[in-house]
N, C-alpha and C positions, 0 to 999 in steps of 0.2 A: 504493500500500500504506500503511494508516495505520500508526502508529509504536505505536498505543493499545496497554496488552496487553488484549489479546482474554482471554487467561486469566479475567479477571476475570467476562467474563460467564456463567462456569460454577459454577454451585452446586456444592459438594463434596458435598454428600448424593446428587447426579445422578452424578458421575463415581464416587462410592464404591457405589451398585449398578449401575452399569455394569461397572466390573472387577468386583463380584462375579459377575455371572452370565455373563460371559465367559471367567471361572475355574473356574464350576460347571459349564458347557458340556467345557471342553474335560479338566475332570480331574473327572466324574463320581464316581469312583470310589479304587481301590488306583493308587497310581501305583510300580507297579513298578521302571522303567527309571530313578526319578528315587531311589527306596531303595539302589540297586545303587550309583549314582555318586555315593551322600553316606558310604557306609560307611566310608571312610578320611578322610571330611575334617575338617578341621584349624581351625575358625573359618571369616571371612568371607573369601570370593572376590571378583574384579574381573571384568568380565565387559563387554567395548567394543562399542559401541554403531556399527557402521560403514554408512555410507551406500552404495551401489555402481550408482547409477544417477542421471544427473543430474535434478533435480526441488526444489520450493517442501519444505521441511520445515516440517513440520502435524501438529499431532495431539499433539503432547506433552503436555497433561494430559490424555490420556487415558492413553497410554505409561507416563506417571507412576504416574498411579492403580490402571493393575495391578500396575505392577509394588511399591508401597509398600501394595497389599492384599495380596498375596505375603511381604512382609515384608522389603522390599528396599529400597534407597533409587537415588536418579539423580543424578548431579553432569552439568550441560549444560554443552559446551564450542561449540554454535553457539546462537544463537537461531531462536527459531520466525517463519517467515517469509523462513529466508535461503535461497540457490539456490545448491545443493548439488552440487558436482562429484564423480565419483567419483575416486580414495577417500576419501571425509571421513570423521576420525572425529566422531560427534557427540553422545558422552555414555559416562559411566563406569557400570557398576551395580553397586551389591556387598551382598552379600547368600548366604548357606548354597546351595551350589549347589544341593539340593532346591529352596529358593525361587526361584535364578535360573531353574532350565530349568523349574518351573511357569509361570512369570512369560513364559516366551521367548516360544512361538507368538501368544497372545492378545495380547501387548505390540506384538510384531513385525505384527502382521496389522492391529489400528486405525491405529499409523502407517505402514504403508504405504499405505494403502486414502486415508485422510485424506489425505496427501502428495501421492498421484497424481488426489484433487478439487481441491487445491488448485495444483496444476502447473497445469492447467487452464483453472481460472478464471484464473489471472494469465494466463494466455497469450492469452483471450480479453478481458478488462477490457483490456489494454496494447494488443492492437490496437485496439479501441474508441479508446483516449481519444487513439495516435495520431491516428486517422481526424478527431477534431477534434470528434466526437460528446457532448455534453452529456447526456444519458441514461446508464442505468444497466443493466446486463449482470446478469441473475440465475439460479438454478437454480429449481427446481420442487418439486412434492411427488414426484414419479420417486426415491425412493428407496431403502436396503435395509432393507426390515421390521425393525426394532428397532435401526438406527444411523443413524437421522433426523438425530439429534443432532450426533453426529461428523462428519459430510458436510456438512451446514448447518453446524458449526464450519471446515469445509475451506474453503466458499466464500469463508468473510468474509477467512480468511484469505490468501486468493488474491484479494481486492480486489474482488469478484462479491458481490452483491445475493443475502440467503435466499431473496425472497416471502415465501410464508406458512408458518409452522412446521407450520400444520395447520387442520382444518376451522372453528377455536373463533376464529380471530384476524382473521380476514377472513372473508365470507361470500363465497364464488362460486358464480354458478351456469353450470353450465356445460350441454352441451347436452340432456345425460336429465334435467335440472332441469327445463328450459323444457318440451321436449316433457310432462313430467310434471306441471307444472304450466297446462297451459293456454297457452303464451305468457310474453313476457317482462314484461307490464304488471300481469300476474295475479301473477306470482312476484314480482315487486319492491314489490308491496301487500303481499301475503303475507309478507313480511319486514321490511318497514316496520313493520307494528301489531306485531312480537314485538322485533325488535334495536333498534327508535328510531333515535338516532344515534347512538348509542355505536360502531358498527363500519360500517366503510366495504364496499361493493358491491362488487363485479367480474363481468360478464357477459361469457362468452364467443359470442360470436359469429361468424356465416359470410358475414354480407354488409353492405354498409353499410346499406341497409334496417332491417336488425337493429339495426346498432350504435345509427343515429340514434334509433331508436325506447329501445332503451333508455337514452342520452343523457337521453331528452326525460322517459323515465318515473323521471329521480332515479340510475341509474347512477354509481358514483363513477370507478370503472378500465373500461378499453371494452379486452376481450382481440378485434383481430383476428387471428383463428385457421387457420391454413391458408390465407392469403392470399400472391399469389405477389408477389414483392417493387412490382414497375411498382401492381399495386394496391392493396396497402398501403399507398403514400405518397398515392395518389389518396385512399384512405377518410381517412386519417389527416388530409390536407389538408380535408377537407371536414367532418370530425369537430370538429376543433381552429375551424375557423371560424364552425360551427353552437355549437360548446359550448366555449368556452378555457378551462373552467376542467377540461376532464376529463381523468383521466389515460391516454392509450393505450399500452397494451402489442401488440409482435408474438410470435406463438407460433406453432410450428409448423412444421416444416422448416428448421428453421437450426439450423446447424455450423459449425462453426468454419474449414471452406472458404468456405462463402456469409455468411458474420453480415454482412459491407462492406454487403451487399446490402441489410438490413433495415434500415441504420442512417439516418434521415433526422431531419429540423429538428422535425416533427412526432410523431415516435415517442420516448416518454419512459421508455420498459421495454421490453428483447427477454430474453425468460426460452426458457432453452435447457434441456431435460431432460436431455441428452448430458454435462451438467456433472457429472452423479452418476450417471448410467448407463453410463456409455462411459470412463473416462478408463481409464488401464494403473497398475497401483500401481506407486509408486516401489522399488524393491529396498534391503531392508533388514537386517543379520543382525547378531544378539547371538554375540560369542566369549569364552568366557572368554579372560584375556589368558593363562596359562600354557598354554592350548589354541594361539594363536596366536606365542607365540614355540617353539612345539615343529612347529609347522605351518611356518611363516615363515622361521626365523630371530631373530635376537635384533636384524636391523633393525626402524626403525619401518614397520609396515606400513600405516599406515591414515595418513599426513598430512594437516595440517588443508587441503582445499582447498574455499572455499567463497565464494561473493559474499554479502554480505550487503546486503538490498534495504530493510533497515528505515531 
């Protein structure tokens, strides 16, 4: 896990229409329920921030950003990236309770969703780097239609490899490409007289026939795809010795029961889609705290219990 803050790589103009339209989404309209429980209030509320399932905590500038487009502010009492035992508490909010429970659902739902891509990835990166493997563990474009973003924030944050953010940053072609184009010598002409070099190749492939052939026609990444592991290491071996300077990635049937299986001296990328399609979100809930010591008691209910892995 790097120590960097990751925060940094997020434009604020990106996360500030991000909360906007995850606010638009979920409070369209008169927000009734949220009029009713502001009619007696008194100034600003506190409203804790409790973690209740163990998982990587991710996703906080996004958390942030709805909740300070709400009109709320966030005081952090764990860092992002630490492994969070239940009950942690992990952030104060305070803010007009109309803005806290606007703020809740949408807040509540990127970090969890975030959290439980990023449990994940660390769970798959640390068995990697156990195994003594030199390569790099990543997700996919397998993502959820308009939270690219925040998922691919999850990965890095759990120590796992993005890929490609999208179609514009790498060119792949993968297998309706080829068939569509003629062949993969035809397609990688075809892409040569328009991108130059400015952007690197990636061809997916089904056999080493394939692969070599696009190796030989300029190929930068050789994706072998639905290869069962015994021949992956064969293609990959013969790949790496026909061409060392290319880069192979394995795709296709690996989870995080079999990854051991993919991981070899010649395989330099195993990109898992499971990493943003499959994971469980981490359990998450905002209480006001006069809500919780009327529920609870006037003990502390949420102590701090958390590993920090930064």
């Amino acid at each position: 896990m790097t120590s960097c803050d990751l925060r940094l790589l997020l434009p604020r103009c990106r996360l500030q229409q991000l909360a906007r339209e995850w606010l638009a989404e979920d409070a369209p309209w008169l927000d009734f329920a949220g009029w009713a429980a502001s009619r007696d209030e008194q100034g600003c509320q506190e409203a804790v921030l409790l973690c209740k399932s163990v998982g990587v905590l991710a996703g906080c500038p996004f958390f942030q950003a709805v909740c300070e487009e709400a009109g709320c502010s966030v005081e952090w009492e764990c860092r992002e990236g630490t492994w969070l035992q239940p009950v942690t508490r992990v952030a104060i909010v305070r803010g007009h309770v109309t803005d806290l429970l606007l703020a809740e659902r949408s807040a509540l739902n990127v970090l969890s969703r975030v959290s439980g891509v990023a449990t994940l990835a660390r769970q798959v990166s640390e068995q990697a780097q156990a195994a003594g493997w030199q390569g790099q563990v990543t997700g996919t474009r397998k993502t959820t239609p308009g939270f690219r973003l925040a998922e691919k924030y999850g990965l890095l944050v759990g120590g796992a490899g993005t890929h490609r953010y999208g179609m514009s940053d790498l060119i792949m072609l993968k297998d309706n490409h080829i068939w569509a184009m003629g062949g993969v010598r035809k397609a990688l002409h075809a892409l040569r007289s328009l991108a130059g070099c400015t952007l690197k190749v990636e061809v997916e492939c089904r056999s080493l026939e394939e692969a070599l052939e696009a190796a030989e026609a300029g190929a930068d990444i050789i994706m072998l795809d639905n290869f069962n592991p015994e021949e992956l290491h064969q293609a990959a071996l013969s790949l790496k010795t026909a061409f060392p300077g290319v880069v192979v990635e394995a795709s296709g049937g690996v989870s995080p029961q079999n990854l051991l299986q993919f991981l070899g001296p010649h395989v330099d990328v195993v990109s898992m889609g499971c990493l943003t399609q499959g994971p469980p979100s981490i359990d998450f809930s905002l209480k006001l705290s006069r809500g919780l010591k009327y529920t609870m008691g006037t003990s502390d209910p949420c102590p701090a219990s958390s590993t920090d892995l930064q």
